[in-house]
mmCIF file of the C-alpha atoms, coordinates in Angstrom:
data_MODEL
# 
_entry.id   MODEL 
# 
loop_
_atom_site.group_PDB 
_atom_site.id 
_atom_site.type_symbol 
_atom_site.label_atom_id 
_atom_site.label_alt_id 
_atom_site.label_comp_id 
_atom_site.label_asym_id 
_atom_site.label_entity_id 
_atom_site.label_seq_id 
_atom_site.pdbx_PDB_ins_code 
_atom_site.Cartn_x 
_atom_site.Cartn_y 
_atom_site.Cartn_z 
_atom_site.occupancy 
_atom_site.B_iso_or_equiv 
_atom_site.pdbx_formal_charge 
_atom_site.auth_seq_id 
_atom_site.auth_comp_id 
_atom_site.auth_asym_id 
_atom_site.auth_atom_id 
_atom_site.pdbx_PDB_model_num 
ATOM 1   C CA . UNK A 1 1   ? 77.636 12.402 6.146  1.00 0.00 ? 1   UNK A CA 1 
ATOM 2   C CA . UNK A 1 2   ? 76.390 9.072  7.420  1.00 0.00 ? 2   UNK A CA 1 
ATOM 3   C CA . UNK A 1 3   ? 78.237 7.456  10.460 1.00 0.00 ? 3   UNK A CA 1 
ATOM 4   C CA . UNK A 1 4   ? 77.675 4.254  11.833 1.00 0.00 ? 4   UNK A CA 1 
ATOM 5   C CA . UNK A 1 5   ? 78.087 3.642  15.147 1.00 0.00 ? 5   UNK A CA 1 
ATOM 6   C CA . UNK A 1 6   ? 77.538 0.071  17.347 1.00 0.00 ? 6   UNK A CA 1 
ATOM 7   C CA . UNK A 1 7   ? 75.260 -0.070 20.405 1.00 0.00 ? 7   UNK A CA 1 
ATOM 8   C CA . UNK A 1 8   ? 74.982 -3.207 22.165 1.00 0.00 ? 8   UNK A CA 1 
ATOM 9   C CA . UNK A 1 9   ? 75.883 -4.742 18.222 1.00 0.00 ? 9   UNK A CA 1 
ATOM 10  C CA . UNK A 1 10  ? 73.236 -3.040 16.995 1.00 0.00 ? 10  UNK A CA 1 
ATOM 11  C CA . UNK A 1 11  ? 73.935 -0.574 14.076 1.00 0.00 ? 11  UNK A CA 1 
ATOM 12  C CA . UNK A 1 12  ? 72.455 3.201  14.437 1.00 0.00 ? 12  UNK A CA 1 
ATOM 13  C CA . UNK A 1 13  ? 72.621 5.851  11.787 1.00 0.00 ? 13  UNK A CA 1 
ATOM 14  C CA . UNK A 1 14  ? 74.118 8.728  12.860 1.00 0.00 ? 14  UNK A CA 1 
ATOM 15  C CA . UNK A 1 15  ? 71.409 10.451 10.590 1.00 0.00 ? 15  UNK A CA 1 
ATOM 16  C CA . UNK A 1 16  ? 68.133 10.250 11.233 1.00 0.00 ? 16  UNK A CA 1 
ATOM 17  C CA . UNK A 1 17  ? 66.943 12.030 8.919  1.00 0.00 ? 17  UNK A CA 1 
ATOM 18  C CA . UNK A 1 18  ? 67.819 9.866  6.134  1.00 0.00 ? 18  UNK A CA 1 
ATOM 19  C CA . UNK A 1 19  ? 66.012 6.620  7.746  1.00 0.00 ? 19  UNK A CA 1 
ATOM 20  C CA . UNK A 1 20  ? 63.899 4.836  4.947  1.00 0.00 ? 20  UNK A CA 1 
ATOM 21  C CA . UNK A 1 21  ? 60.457 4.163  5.880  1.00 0.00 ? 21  UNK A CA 1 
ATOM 22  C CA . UNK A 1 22  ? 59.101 1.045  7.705  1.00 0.00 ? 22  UNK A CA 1 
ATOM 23  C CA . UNK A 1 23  ? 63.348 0.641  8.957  1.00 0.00 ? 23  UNK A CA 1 
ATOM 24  C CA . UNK A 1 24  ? 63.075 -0.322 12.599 1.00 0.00 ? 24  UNK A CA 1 
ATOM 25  C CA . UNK A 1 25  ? 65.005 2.038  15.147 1.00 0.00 ? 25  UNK A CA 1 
ATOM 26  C CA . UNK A 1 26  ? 67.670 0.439  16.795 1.00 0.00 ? 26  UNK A CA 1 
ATOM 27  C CA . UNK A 1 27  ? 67.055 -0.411 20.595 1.00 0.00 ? 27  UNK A CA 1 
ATOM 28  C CA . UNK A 1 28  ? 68.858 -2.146 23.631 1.00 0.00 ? 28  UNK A CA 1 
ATOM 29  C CA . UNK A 1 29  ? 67.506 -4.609 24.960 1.00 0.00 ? 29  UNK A CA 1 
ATOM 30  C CA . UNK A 1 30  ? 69.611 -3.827 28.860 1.00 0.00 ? 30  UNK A CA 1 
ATOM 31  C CA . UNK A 1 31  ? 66.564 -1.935 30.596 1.00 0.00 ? 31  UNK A CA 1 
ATOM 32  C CA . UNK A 1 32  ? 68.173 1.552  32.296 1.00 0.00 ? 32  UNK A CA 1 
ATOM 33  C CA . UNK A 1 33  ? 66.598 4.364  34.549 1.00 0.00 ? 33  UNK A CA 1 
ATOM 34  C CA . UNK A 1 34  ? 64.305 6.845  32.821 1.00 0.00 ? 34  UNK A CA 1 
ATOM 35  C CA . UNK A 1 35  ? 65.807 10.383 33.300 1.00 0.00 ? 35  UNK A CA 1 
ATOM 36  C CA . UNK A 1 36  ? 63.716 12.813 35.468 1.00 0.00 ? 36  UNK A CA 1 
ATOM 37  C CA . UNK A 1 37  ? 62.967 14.930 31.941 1.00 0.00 ? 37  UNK A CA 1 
ATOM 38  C CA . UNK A 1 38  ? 61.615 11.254 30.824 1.00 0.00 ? 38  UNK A CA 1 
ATOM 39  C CA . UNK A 1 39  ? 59.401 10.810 33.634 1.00 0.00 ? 39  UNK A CA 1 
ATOM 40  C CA . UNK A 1 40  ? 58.256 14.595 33.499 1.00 0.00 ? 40  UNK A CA 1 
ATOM 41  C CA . UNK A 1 41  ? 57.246 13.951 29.810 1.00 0.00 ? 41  UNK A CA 1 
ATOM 42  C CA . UNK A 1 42  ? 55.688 10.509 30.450 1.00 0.00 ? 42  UNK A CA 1 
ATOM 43  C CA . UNK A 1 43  ? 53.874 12.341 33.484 1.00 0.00 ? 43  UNK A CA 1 
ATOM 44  C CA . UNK A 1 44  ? 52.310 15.036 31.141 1.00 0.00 ? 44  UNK A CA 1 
ATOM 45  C CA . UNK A 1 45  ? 51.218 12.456 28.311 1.00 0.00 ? 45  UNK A CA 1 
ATOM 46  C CA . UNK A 1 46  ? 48.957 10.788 30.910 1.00 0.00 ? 46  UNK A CA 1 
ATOM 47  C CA . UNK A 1 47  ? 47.352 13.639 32.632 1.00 0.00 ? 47  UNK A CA 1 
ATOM 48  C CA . UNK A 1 48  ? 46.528 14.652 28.833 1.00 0.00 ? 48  UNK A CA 1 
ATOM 49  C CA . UNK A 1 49  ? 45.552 11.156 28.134 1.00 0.00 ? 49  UNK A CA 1 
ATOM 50  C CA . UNK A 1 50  ? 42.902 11.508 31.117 1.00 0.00 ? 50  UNK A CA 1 
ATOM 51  C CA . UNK A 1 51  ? 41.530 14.614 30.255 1.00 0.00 ? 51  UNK A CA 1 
ATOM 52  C CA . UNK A 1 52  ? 37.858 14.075 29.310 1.00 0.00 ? 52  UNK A CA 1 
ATOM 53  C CA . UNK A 1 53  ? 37.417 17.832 28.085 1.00 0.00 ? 53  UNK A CA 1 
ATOM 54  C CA . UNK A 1 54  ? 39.211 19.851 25.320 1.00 0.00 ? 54  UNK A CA 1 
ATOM 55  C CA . UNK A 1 55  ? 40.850 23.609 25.059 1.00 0.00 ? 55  UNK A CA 1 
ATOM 56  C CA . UNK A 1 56  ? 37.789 24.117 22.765 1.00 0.00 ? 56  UNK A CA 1 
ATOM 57  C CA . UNK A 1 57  ? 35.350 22.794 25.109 1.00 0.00 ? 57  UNK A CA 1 
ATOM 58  C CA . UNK A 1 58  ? 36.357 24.143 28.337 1.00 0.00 ? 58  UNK A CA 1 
ATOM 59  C CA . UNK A 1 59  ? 36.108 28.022 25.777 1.00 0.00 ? 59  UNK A CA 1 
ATOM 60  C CA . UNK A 1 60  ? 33.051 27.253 24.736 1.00 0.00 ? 60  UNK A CA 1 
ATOM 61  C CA . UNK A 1 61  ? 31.464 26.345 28.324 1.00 0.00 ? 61  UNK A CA 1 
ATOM 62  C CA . UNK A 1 62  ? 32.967 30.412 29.065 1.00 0.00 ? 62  UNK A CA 1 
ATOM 63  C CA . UNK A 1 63  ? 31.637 31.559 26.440 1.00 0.00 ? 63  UNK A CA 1 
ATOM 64  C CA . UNK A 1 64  ? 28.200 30.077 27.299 1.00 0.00 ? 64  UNK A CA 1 
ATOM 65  C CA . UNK A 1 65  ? 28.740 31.320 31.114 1.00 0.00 ? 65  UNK A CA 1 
ATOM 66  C CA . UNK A 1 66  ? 29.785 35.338 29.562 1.00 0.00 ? 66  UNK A CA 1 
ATOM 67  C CA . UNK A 1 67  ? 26.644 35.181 27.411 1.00 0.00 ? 67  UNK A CA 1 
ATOM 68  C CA . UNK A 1 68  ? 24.499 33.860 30.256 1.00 0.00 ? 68  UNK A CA 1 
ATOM 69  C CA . UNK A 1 69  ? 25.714 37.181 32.172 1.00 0.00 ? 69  UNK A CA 1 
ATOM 70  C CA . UNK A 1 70  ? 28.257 35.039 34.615 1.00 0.00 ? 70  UNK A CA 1 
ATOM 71  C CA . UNK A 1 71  ? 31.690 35.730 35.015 1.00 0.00 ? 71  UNK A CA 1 
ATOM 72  C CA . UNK A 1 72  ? 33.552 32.285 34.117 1.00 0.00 ? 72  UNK A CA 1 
ATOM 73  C CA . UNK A 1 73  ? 36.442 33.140 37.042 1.00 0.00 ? 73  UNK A CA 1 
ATOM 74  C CA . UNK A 1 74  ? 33.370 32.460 39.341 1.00 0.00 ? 74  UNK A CA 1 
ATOM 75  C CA . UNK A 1 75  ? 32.821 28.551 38.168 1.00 0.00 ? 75  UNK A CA 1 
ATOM 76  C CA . UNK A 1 76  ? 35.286 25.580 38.570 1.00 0.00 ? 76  UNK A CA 1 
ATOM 77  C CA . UNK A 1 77  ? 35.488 22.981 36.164 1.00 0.00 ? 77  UNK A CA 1 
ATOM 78  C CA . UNK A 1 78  ? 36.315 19.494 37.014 1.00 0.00 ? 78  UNK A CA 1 
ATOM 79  C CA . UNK A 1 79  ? 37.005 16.925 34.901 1.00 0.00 ? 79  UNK A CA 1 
ATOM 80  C CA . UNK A 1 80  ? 37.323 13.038 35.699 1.00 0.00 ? 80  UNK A CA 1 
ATOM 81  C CA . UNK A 1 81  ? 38.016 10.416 32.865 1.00 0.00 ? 81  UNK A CA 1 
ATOM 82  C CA . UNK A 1 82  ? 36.328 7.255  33.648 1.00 0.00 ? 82  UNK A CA 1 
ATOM 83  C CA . UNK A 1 83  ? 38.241 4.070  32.990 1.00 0.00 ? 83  UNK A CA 1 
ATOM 84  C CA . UNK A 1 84  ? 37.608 1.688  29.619 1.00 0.00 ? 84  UNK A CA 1 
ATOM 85  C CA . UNK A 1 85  ? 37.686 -1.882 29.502 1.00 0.00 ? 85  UNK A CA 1 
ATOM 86  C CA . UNK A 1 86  ? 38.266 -1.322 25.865 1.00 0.00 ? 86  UNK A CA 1 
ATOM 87  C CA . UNK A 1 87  ? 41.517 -0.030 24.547 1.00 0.00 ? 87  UNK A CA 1 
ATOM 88  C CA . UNK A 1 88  ? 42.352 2.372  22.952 1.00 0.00 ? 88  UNK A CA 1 
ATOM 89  C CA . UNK A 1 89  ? 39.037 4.203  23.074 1.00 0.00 ? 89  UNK A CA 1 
ATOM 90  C CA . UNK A 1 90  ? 37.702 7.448  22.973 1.00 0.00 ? 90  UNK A CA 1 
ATOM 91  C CA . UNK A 1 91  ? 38.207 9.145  26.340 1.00 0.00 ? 91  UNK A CA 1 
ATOM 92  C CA . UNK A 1 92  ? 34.750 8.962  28.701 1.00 0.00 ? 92  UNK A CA 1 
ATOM 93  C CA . UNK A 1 93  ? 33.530 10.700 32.203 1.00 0.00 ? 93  UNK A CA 1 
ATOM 94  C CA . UNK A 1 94  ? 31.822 13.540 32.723 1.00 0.00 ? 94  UNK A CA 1 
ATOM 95  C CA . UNK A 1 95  ? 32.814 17.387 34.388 1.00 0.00 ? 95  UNK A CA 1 
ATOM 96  C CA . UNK A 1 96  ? 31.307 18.732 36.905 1.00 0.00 ? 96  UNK A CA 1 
ATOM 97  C CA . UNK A 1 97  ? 30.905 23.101 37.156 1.00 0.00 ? 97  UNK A CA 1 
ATOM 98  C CA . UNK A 1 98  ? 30.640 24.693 40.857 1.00 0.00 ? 98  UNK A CA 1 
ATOM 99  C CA . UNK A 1 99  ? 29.707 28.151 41.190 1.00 0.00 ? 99  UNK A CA 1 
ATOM 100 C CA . UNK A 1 100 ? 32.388 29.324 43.959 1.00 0.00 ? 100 UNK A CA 1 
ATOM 101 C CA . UNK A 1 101 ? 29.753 31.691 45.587 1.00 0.00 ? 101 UNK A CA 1 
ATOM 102 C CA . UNK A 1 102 ? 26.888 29.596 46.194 1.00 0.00 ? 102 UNK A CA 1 
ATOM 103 C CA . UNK A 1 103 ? 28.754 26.165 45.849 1.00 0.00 ? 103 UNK A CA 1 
ATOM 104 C CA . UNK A 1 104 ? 25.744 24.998 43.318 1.00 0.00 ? 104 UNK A CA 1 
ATOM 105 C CA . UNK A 1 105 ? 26.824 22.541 41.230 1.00 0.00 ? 105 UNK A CA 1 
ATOM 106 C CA . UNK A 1 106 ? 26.130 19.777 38.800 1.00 0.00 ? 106 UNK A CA 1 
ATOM 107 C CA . UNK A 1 107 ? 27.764 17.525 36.841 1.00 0.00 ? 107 UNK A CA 1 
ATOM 108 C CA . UNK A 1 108 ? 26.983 15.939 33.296 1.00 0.00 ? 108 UNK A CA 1 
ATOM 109 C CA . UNK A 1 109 ? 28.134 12.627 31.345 1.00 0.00 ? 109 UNK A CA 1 
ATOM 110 C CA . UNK A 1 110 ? 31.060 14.134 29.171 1.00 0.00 ? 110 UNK A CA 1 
ATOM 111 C CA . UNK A 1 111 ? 33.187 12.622 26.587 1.00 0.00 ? 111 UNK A CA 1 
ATOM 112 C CA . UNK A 1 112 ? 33.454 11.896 22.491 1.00 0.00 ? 112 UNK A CA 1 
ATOM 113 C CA . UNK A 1 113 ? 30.000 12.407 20.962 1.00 0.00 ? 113 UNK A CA 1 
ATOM 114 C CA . UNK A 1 114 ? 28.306 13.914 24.670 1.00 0.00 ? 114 UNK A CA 1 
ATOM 115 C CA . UNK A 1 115 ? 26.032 17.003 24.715 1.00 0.00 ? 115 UNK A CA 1 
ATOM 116 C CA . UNK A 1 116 ? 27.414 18.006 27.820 1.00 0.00 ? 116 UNK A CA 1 
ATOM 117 C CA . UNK A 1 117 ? 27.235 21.904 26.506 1.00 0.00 ? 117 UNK A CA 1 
ATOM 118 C CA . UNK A 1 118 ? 23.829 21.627 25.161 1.00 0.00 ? 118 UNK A CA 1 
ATOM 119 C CA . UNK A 1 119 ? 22.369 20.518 28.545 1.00 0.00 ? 119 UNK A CA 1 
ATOM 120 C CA . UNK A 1 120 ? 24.734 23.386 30.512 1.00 0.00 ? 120 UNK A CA 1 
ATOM 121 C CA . UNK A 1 121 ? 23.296 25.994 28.366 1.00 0.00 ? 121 UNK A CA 1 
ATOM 122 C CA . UNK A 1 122 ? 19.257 25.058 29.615 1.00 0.00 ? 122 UNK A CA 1 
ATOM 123 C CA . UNK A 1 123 ? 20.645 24.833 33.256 1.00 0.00 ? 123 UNK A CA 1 
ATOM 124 C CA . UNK A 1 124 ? 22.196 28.430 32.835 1.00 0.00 ? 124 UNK A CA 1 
ATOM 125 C CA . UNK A 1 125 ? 19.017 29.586 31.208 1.00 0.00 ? 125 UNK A CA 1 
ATOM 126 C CA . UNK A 1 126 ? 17.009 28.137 34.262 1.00 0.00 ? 126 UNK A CA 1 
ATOM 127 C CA . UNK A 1 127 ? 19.240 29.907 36.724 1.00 0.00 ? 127 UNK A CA 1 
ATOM 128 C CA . UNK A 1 128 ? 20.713 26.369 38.525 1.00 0.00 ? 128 UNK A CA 1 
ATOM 129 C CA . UNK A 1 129 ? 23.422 27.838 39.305 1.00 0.00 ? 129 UNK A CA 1 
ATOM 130 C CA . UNK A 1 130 ? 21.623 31.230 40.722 1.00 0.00 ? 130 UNK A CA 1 
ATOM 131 C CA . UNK A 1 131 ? 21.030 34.424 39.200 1.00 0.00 ? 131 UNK A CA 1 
ATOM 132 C CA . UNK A 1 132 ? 23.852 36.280 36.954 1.00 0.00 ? 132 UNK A CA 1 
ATOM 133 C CA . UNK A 1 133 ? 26.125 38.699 38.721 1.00 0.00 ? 133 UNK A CA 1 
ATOM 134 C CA . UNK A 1 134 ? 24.577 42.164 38.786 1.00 0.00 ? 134 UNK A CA 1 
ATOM 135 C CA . UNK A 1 135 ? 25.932 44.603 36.168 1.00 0.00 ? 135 UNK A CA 1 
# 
């Protein structure tokens, strides 16, 4: 069941579904208000957009903290993407980890191809960030 309908006397399927590839979408060209679910969405796409650090990296930087005898609850982890003149590129900046208890810090160059974890795991085995909670 495939119904036409007009919009702005442009013709829509009323089944997208059955849409052949490379056919355009139909779209107004009258600009309107973005909903507030539209704005929520378009507000989550860029904070994800500017997030210089993965799920998978922010686990492994716990896991390196757990087998360094820290508890991971004790660091924070802040992230800031860095802006590139060339677009679209990978995502660049660096995070910086605070140990809440001491407030020592530091913060590394992070990004596509950085060895941000690498360099973490030497400063954990060289105590920056103080000695490991006591068991």
């Amino acid at each position: 069941m495939d119904r036409t309908s007009s919009n702005d006397g442009l013709s829509t399927s009323g089944s997208a579904s059955t849409a052949l590839p490379g056919q355009k979408l139909a779209t107004s060209k009258k600009a309107r208000m973005l909903t507030p679910s539209e704005i929520d969405l378009l507000r989550q796409d860029l904070q994800a957009a500017l997030k210089v650090l993965g799920q998978d990296e922010i686990d492994d930087a716990h896991a390196l903290l757990r087998d360094a005898g820290y508890r991971p609850e004790e660091f924070e982890i802040l992230q800031r993407a860095e802006r590139s003149i060339a677009y679209p590129s990978a995502v660049a900046g660096s995070v910086t980890l605070i140990r809440r208890r001491n407030r020592a810090g530091k913060t590394y160059p992070a990004g596509h191809g950085s060895s941000w974890l690498v360099q973490l795991e030497k400063d954990l085995k060289l105590g920056l960030f103080g000695p490991p909670r006591i068991a």
